[in-house]
Every structure is written in C-alpha cells, then in structure tokens.
Backbone and ligand atoms as CSV (ligand in chain L), in Angstrom:
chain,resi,resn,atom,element,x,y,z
A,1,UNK,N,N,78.585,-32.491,27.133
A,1,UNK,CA,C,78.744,-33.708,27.924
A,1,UNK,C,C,80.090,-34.337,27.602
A,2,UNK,N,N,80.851,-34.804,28.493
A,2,UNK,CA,C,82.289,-35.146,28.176
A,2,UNK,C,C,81.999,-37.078,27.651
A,3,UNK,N,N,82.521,-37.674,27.024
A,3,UNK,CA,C,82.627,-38.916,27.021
A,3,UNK,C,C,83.814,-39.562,28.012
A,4,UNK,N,N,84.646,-38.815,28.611
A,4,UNK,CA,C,85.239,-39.158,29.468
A,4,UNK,C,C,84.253,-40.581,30.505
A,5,UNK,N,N,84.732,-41.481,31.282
A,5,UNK,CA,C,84.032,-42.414,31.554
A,5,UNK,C,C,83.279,-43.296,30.953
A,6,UNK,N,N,83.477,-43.514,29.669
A,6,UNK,CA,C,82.490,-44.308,28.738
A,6,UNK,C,C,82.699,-45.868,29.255
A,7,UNK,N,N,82.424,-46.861,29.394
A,7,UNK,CA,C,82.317,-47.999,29.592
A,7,UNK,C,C,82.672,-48.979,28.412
A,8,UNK,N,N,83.290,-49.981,28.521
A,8,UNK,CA,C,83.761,-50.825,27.605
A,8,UNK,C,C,82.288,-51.856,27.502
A,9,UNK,N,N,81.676,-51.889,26.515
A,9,UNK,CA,C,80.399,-52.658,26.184
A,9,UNK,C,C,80.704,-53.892,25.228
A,10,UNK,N,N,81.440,-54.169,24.820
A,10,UNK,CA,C,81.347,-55.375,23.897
A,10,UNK,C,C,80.653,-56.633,24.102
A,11,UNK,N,N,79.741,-57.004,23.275
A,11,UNK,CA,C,79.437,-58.420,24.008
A,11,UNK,C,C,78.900,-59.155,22.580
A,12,UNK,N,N,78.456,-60.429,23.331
A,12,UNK,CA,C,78.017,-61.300,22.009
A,12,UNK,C,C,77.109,-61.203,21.610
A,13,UNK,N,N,76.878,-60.698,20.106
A,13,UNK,CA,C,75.640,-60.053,19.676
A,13,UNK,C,C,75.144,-61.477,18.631
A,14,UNK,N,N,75.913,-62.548,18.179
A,14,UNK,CA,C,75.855,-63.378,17.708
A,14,UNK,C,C,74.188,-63.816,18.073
A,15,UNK,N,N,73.752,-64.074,16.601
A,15,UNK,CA,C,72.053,-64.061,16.192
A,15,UNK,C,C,71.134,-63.272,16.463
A,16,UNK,N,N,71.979,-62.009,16.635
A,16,UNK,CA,C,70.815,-60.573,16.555
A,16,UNK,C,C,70.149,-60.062,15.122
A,17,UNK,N,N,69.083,-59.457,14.987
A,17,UNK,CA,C,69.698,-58.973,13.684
A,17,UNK,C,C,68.896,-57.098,14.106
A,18,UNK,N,N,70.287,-56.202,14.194
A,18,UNK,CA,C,70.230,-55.086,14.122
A,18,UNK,C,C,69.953,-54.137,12.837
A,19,UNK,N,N,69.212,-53.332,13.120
A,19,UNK,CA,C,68.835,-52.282,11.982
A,19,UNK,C,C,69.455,-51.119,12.410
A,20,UNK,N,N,70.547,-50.692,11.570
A,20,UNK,CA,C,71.038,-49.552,11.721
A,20,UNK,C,C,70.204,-48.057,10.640
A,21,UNK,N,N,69.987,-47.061,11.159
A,21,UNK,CA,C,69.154,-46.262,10.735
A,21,UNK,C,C,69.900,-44.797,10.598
A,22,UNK,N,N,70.410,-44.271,9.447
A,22,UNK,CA,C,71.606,-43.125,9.263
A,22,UNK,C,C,70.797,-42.211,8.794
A,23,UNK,N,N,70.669,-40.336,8.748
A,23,UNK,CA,C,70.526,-39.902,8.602
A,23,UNK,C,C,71.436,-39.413,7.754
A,24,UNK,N,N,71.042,-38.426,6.840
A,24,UNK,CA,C,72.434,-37.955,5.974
A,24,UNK,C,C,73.175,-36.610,5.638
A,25,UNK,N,N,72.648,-36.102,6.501
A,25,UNK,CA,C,73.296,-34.547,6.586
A,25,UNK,C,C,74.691,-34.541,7.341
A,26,UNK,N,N,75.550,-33.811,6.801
A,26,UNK,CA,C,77.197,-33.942,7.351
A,26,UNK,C,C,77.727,-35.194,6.997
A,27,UNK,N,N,77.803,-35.063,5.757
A,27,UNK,CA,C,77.971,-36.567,4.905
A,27,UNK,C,C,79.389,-37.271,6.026
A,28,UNK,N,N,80.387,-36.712,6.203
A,28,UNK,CA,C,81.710,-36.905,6.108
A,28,UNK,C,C,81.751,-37.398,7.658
A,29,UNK,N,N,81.071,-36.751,8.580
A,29,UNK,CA,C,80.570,-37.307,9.915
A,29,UNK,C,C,79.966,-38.059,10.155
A,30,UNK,N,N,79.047,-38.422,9.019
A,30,UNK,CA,C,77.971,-39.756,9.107
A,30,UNK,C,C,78.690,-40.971,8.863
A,31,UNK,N,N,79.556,-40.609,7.638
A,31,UNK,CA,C,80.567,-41.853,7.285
A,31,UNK,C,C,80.924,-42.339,7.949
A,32,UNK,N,N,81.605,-41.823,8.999
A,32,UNK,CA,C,82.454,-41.854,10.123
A,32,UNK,C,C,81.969,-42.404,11.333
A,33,UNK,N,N,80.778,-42.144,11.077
A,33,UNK,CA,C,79.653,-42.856,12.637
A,33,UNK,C,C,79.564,-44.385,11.795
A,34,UNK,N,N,78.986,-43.774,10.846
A,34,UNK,CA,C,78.682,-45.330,10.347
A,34,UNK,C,C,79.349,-46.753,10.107
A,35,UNK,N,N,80.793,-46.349,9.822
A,35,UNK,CA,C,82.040,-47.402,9.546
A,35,UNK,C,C,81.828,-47.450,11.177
A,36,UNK,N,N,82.007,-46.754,11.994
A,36,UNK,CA,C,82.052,-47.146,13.730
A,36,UNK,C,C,80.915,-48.294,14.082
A,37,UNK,N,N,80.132,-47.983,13.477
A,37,UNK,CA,C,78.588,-48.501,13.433
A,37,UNK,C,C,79.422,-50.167,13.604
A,38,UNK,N,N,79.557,-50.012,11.959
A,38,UNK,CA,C,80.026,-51.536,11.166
A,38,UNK,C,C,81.186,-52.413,12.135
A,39,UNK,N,N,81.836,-51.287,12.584
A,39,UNK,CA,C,82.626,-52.341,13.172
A,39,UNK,C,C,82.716,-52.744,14.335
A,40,UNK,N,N,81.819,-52.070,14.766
A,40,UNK,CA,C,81.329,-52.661,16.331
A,40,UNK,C,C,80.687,-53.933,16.040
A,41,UNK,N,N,79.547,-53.833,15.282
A,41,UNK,CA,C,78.388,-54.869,15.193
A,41,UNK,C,C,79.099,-56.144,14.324
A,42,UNK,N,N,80.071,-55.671,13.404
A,42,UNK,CA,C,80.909,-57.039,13.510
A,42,UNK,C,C,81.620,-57.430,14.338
A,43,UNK,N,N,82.498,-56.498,15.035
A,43,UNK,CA,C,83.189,-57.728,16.401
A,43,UNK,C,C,82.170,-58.241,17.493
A,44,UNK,N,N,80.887,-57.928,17.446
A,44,UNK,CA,C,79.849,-58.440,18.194
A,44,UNK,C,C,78.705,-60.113,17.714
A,45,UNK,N,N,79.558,-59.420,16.374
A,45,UNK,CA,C,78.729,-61.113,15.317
A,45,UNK,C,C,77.149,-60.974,15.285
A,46,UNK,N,N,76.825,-60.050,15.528
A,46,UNK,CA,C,75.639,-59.701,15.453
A,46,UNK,C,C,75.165,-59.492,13.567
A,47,UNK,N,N,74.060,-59.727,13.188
A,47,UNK,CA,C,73.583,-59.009,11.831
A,47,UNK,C,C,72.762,-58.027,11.438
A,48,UNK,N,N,73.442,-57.371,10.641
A,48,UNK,CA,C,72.367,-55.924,10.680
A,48,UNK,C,C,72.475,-55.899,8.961
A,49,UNK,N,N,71.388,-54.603,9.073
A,49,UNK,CA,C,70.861,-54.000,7.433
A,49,UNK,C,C,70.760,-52.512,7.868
A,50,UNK,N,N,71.204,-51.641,7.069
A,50,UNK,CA,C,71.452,-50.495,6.820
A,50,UNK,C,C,70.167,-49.654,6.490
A,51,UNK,N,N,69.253,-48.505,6.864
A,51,UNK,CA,C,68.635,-47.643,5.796
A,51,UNK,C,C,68.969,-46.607,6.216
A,52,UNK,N,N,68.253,-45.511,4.767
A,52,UNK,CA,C,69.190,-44.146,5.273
A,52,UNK,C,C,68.270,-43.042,5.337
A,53,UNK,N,N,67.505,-42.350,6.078
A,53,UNK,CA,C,66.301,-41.205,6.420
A,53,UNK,C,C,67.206,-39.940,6.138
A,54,UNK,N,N,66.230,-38.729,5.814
A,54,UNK,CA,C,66.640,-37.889,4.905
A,54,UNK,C,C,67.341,-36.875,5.970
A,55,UNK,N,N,67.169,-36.523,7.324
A,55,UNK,CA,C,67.619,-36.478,8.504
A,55,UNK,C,C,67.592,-36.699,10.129
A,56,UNK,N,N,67.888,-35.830,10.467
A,56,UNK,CA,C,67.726,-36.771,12.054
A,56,UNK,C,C,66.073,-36.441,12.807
A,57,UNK,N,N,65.476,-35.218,12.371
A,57,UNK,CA,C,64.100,-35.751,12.702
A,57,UNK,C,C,63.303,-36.723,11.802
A,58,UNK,N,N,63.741,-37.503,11.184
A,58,UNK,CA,C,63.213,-38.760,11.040
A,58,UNK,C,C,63.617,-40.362,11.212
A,59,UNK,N,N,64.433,-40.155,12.511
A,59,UNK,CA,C,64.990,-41.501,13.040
A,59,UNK,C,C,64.126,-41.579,13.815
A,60,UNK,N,N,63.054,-41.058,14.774
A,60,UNK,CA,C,62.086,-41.810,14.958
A,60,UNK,C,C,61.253,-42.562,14.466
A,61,UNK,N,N,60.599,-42.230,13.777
A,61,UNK,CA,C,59.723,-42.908,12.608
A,61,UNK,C,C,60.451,-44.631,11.925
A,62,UNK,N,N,61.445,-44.063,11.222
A,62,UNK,CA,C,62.321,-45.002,10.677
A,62,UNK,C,C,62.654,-46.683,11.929
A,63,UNK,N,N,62.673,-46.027,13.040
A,63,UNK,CA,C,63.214,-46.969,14.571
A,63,UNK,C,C,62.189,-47.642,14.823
A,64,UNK,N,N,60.705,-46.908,14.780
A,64,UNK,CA,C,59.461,-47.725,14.949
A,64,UNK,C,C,59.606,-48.583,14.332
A,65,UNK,N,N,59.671,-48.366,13.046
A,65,UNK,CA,C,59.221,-49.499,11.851
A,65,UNK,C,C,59.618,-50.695,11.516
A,66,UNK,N,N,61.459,-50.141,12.254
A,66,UNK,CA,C,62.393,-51.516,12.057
A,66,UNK,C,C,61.835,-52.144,13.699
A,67,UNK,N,N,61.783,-51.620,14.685
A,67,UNK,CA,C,61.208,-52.240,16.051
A,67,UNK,C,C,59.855,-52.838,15.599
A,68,UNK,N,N,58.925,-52.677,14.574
A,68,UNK,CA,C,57.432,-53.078,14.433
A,68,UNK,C,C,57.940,-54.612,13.428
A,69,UNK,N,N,58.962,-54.531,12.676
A,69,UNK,CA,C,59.509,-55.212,11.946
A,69,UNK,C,C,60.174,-56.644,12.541
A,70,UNK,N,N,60.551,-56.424,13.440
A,70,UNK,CA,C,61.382,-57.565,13.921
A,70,UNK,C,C,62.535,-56.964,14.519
A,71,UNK,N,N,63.297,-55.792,14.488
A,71,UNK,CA,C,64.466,-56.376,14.927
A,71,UNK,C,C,64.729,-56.221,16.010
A,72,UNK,N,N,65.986,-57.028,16.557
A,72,UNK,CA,C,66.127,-57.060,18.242
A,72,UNK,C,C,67.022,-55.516,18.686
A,73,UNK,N,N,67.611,-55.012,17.948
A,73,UNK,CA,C,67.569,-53.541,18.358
A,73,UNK,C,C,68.113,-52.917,16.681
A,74,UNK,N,N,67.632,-51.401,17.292
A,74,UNK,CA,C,68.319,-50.155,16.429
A,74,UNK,C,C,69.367,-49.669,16.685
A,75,UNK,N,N,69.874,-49.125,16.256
A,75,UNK,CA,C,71.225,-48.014,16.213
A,75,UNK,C,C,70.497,-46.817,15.140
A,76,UNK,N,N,70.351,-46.067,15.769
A,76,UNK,CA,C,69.656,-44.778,15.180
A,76,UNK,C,C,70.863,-43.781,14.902
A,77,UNK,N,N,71.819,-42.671,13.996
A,77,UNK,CA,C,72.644,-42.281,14.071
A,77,UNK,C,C,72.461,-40.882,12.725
A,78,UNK,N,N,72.563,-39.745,14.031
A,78,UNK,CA,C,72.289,-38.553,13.263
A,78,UNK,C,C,73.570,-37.436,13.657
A,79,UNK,N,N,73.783,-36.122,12.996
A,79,UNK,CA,C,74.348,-35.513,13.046
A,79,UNK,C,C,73.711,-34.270,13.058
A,80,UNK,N,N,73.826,-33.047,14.419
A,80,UNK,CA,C,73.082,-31.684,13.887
A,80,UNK,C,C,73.878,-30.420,14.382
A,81,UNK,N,N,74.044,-30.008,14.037
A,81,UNK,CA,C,74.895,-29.126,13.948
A,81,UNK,C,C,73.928,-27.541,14.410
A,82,UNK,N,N,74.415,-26.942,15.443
A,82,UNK,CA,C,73.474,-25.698,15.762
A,82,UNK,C,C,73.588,-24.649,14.504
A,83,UNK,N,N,72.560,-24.079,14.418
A,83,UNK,CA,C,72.875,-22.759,13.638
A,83,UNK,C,C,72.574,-21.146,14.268
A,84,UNK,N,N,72.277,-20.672,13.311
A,84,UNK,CA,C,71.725,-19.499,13.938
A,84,UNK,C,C,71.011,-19.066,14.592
A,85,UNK,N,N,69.607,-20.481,14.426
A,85,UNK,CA,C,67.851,-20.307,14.913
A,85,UNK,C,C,67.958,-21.184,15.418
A,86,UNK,N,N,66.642,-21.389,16.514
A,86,UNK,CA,C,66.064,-22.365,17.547
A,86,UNK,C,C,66.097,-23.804,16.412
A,87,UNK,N,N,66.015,-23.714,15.464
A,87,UNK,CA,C,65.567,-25.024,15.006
A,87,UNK,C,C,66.756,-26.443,15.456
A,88,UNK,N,N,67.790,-26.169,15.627
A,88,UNK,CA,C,68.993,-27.024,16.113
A,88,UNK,C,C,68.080,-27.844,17.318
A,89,UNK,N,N,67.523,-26.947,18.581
A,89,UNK,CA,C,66.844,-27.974,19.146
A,89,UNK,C,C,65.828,-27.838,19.208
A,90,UNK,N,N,64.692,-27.774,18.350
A,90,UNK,CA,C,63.352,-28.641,17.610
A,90,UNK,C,C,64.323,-30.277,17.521
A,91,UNK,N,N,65.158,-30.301,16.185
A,91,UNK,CA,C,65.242,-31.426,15.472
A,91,UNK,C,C,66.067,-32.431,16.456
A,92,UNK,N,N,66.968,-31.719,17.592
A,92,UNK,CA,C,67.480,-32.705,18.580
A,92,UNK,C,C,66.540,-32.284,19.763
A,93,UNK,N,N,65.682,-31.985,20.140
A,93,UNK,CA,C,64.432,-32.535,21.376
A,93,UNK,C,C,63.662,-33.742,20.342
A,94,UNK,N,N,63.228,-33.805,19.092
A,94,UNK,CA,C,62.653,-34.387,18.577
A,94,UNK,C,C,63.216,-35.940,18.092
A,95,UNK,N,N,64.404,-35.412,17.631
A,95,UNK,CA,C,65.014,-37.014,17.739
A,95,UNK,C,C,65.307,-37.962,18.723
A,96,UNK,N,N,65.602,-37.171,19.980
A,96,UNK,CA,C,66.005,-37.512,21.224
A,96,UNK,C,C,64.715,-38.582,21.961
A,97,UNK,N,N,63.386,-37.342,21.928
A,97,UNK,CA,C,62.663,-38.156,22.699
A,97,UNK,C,C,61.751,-38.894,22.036
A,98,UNK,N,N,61.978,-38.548,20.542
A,98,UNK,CA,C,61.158,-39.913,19.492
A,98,UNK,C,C,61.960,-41.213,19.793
A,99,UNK,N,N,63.373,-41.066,19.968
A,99,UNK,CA,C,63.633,-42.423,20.493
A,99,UNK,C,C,63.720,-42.966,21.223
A,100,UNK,N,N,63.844,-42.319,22.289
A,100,UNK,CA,C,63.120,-42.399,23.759
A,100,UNK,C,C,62.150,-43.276,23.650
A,101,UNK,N,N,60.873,-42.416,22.818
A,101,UNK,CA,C,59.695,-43.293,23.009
A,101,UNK,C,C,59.536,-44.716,22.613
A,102,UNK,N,N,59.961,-44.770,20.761
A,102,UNK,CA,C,60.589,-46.169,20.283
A,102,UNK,C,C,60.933,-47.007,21.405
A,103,UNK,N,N,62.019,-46.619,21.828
A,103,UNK,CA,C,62.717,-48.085,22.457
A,103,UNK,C,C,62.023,-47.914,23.919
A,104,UNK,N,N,61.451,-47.385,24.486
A,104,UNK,CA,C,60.487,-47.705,25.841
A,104,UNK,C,C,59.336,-48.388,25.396
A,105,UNK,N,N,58.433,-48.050,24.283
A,105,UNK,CA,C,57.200,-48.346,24.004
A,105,UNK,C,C,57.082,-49.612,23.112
A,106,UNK,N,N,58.158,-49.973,22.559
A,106,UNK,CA,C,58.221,-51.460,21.852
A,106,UNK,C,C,59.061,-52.058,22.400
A,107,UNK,N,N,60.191,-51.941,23.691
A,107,UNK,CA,C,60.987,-52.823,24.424
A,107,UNK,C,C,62.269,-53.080,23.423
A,108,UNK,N,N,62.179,-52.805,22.184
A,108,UNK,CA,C,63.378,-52.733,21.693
A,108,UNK,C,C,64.172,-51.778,21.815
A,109,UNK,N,N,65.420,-51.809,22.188
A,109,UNK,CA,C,66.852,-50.799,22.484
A,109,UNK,C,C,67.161,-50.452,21.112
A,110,UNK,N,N,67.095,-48.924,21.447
A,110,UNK,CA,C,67.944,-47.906,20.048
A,110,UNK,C,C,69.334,-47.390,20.869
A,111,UNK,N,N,70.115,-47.562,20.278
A,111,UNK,CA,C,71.749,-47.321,20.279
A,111,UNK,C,C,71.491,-45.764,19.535
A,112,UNK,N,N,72.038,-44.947,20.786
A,112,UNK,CA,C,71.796,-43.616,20.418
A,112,UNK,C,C,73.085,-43.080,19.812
A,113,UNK,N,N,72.885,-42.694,18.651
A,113,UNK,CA,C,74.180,-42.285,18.209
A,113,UNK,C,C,73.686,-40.938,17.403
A,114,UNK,N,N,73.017,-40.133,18.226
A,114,UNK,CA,C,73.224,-38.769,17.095
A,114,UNK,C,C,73.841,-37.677,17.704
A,115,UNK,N,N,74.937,-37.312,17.478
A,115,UNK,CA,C,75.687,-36.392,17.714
A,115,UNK,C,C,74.759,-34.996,17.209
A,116,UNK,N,N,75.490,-34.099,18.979
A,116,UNK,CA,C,74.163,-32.680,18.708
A,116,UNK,C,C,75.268,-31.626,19.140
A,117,UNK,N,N,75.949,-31.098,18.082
A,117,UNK,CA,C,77.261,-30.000,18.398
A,117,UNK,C,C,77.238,-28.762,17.729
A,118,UNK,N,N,77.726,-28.058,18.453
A,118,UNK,CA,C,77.944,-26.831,18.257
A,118,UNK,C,C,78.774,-26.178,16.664
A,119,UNK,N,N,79.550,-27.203,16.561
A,119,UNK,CA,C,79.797,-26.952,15.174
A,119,UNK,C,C,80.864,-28.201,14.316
A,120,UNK,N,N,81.527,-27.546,13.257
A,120,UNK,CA,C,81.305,-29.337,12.846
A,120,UNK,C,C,82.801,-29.683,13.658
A,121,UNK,N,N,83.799,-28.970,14.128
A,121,UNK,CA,C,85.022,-29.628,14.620
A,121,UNK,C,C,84.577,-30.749,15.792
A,122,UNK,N,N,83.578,-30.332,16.322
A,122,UNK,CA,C,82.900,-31.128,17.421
A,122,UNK,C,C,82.850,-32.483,16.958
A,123,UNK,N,N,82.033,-32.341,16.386
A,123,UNK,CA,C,81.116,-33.550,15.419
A,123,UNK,C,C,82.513,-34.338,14.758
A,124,UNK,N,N,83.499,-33.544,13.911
A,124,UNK,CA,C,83.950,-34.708,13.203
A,124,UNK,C,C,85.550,-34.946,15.325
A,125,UNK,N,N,85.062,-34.411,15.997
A,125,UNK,CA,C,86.186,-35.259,16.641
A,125,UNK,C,C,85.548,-36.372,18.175
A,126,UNK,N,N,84.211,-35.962,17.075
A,126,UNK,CA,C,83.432,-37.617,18.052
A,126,UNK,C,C,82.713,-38.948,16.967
A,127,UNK,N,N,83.716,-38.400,15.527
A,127,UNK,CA,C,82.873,-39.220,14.696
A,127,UNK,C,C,83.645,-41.056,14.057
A,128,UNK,N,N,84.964,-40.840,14.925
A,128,UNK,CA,C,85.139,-41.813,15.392
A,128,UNK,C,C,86.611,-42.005,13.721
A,129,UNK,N,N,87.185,-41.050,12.986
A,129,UNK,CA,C,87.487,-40.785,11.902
A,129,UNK,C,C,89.179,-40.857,12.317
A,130,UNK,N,N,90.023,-41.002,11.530
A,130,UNK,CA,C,91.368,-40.783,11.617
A,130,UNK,C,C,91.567,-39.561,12.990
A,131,UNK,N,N,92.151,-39.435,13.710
A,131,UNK,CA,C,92.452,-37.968,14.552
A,131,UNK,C,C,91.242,-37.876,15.579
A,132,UNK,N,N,90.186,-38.201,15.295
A,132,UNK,CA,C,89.047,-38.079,16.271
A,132,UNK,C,C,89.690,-38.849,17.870
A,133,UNK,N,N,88.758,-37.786,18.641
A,133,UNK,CA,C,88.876,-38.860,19.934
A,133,UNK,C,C,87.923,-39.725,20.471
A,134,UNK,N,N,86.605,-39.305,19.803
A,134,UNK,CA,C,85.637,-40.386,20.183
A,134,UNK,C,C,85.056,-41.103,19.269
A,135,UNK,N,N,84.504,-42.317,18.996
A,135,UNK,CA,C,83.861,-43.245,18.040
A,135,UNK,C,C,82.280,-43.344,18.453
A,136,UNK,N,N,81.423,-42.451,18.504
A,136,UNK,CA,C,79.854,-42.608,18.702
A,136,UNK,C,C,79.250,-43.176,17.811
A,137,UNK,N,N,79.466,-43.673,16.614
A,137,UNK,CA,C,78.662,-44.798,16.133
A,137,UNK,C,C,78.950,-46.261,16.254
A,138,UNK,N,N,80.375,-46.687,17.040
A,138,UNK,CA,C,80.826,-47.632,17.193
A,138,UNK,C,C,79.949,-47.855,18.633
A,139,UNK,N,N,79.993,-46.829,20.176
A,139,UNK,CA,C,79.695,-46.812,20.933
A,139,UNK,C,C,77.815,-46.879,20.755
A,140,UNK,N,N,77.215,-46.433,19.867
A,140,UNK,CA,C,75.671,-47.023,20.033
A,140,UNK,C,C,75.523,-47.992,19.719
A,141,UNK,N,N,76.393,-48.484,18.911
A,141,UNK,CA,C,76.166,-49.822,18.298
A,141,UNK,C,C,76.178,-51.012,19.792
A,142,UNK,N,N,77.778,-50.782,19.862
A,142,UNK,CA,C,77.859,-51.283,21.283
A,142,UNK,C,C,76.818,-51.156,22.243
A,143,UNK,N,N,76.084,-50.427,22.616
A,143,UNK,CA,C,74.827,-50.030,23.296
A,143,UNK,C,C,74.125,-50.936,22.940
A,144,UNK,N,N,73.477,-50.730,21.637
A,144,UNK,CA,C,72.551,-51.574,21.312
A,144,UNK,C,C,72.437,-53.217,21.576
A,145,UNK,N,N,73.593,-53.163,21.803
A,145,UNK,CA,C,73.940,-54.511,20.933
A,145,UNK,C,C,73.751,-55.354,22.647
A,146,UNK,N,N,74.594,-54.412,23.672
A,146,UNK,CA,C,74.471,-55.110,24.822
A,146,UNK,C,C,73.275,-54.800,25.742
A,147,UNK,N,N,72.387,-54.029,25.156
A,147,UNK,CA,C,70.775,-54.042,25.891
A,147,UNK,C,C,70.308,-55.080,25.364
A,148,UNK,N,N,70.178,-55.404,24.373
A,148,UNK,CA,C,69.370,-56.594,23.582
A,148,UNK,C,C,69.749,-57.532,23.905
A,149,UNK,N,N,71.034,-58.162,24.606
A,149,UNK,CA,C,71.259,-58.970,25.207
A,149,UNK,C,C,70.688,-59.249,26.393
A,150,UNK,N,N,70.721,-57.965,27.166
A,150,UNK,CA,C,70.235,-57.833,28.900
A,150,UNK,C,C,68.750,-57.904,28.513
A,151,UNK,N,N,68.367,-57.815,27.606
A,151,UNK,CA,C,67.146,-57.920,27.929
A,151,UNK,C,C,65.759,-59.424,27.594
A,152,UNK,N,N,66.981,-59.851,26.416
A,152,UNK,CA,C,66.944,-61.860,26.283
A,152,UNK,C,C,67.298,-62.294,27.601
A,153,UNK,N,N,68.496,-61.761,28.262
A,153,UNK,CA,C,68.388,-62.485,29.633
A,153,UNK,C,C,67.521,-61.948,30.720
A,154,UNK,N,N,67.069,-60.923,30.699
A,154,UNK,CA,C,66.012,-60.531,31.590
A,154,UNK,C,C,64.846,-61.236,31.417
A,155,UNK,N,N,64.502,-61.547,30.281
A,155,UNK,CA,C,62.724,-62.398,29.969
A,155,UNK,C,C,63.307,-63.582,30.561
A,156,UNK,N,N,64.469,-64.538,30.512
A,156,UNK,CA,C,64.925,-65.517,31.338
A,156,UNK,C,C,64.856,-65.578,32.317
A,157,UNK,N,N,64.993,-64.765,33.238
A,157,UNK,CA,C,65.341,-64.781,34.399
A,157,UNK,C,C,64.053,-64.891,35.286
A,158,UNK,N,N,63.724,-65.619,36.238
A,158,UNK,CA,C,62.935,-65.927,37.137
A,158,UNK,C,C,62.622,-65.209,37.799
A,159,UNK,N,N,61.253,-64.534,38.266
A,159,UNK,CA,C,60.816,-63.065,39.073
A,159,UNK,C,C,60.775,-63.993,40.131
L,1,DLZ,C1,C,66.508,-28.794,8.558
L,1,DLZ,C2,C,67.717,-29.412,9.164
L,1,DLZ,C3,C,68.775,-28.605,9.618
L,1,DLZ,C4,C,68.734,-27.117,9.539
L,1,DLZ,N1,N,69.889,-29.138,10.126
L,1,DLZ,C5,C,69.970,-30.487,10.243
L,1,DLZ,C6,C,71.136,-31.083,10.813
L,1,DLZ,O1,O,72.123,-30.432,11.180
L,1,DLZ,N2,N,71.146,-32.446,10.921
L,1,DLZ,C7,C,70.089,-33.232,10.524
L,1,DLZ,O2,O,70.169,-34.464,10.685
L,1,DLZ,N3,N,68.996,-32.683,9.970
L,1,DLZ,C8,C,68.910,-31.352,9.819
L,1,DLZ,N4,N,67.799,-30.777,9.262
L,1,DLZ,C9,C,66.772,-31.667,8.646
L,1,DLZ,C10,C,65.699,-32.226,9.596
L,1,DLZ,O3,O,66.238,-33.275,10.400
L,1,DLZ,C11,C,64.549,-32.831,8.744
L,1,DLZ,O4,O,65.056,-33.774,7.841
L,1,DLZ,C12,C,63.813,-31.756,7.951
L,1,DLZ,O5,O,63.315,-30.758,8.824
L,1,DLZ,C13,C,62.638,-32.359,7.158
L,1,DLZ,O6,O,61.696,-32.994,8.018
C-alpha cells in the first residue's frame, strides 16, 4: 500500500488521555514508531501513558483493556516482518482485526500503527527515523487523536 496521499490530521487533542500500546519485536523500528507516537500526541496536547505487550498479536487484548479502562483512544503500534512460514499473516490478520473489533465494539478509536513488511528496509523506511520517508507512529497517533475528537463532536451533534 503506498502512503502516498496521506492526509494532514493534526488537531486538538487537548484533555484526551491516550494509551499508547507498543509491541517489542524490531526494537530499532519500534523506537522509531514510538518517538513518532510522542510527538504527534504532544503537538496535539493530548495525554497519554505508554505500555509495552510482548508482540503484535497481543495489541488486541492490551486495546480492550485500556478502552475498558477509560481512555478516549489507543494507538496500538506493532512491527512484523514476513518470514519464511504462513505465520507473518496469522499474527497480522490477528492484530488487524482484533483491532478492528476493539475500536468498533467499545466506540473507542485505535490509531493503527503496525507496520506489516516484507522485510526490515521496509519497516525501518516507514518508521518515521532519520532517512525514512514515512512516520507511522506519528500518523496513528494523529488518527487517533482526530477520531476521538469526531466522535466528542458527533455525541454533540443533534440527530
Ligand atoms: C512469533 C512472532 C514472529 C515470528 N514474528 C513477529 C513479528 O515480526 N512481530 C511481532 O510483533 N511479533 C512477532 N511474533 C510474536 C507474536 O506476535 C506473539 O507475541 C507470539 O506468537 C506469542 O503470542
């Protein structure tokens, strides 16, 4: 999928409080999502808290809990890298539509940020790092940050 066309999302996240949720495999790519993470959700003034799941099939689980918890959205952010065997997509069909379900079934927005590539040059040149061309943990954040808005103003809004 190209990121070509991405949309400029910034908005005022001021008195959110976001749960960002990192997986930790491809340390050096995660870093890299994650500082993107940080600095989105600060130029948004929004507040968040960090945890870290052991990989990306368990950012579902992790997204429920912070959505069962309180917060007004997630940023879920994994890294998987194909290998040899089918298992590459087990763990991205599984992360994908566990968060799917999360943020449809509790109305809270997950900021999708798990990068699903073919190998790691991919990954580190969407991980948002010195030389990279894309920032995907800055961009879910951004996501997140401006559903949770649309959707305080949607309960506003008069049917
Ligand atoms: C097992 C596995 C493999 C092979 N590759 C990755 C990966 O590239 N990225 C990732 O986030 N997680 C990977 N995992 C771990 C699974 O997500 C999961 O943590 C384990 O299967 C244990 O449930």
């Amino acid at each position: 999928m190209s990121g070509a066309g991405a949309p400029k999302v910034t908005v005022d996240g001021t008195g959110l409080r976001v749960v960002v949720i990192a997986a930790s495999w491809h340390e050096q790519v995660m870093d890299g999502l994650l500082d993107g993470a940080r600095r989105a959700l600060r130029a948004s003034g929004a507040g968040w808290t960090e945890v870290r799941v052991p990989g990306s099939f368990e950012l579902p689980v992790a997204a429920a809990r912070a959505a069962a918890g309180g917060a007004d959205a997630v940023v879920a952010l994994g890294v998987v890298i194909r290998g040899g065997t089918p298992h590459f997509e087990y763990v991205c069909s599984a992360a994908t539509s566990g968060l799917t379900d999360v943020s449809v079934r509790t109305g809270v927005p997950v900021g999708f940020g798990v990068l699903t590539c073919d190998d790691e040059a991919q990954a580190l040149d969407r991980a948002g790092l010195e030389g990279s061309h894309e920032d995907k943990g800055a961009e879910a954040a951004e996501a997140a940050v401006a559903t949770a808005v649309t959707l305080r103003d949607l309960k506003l809004a008069p049917v």
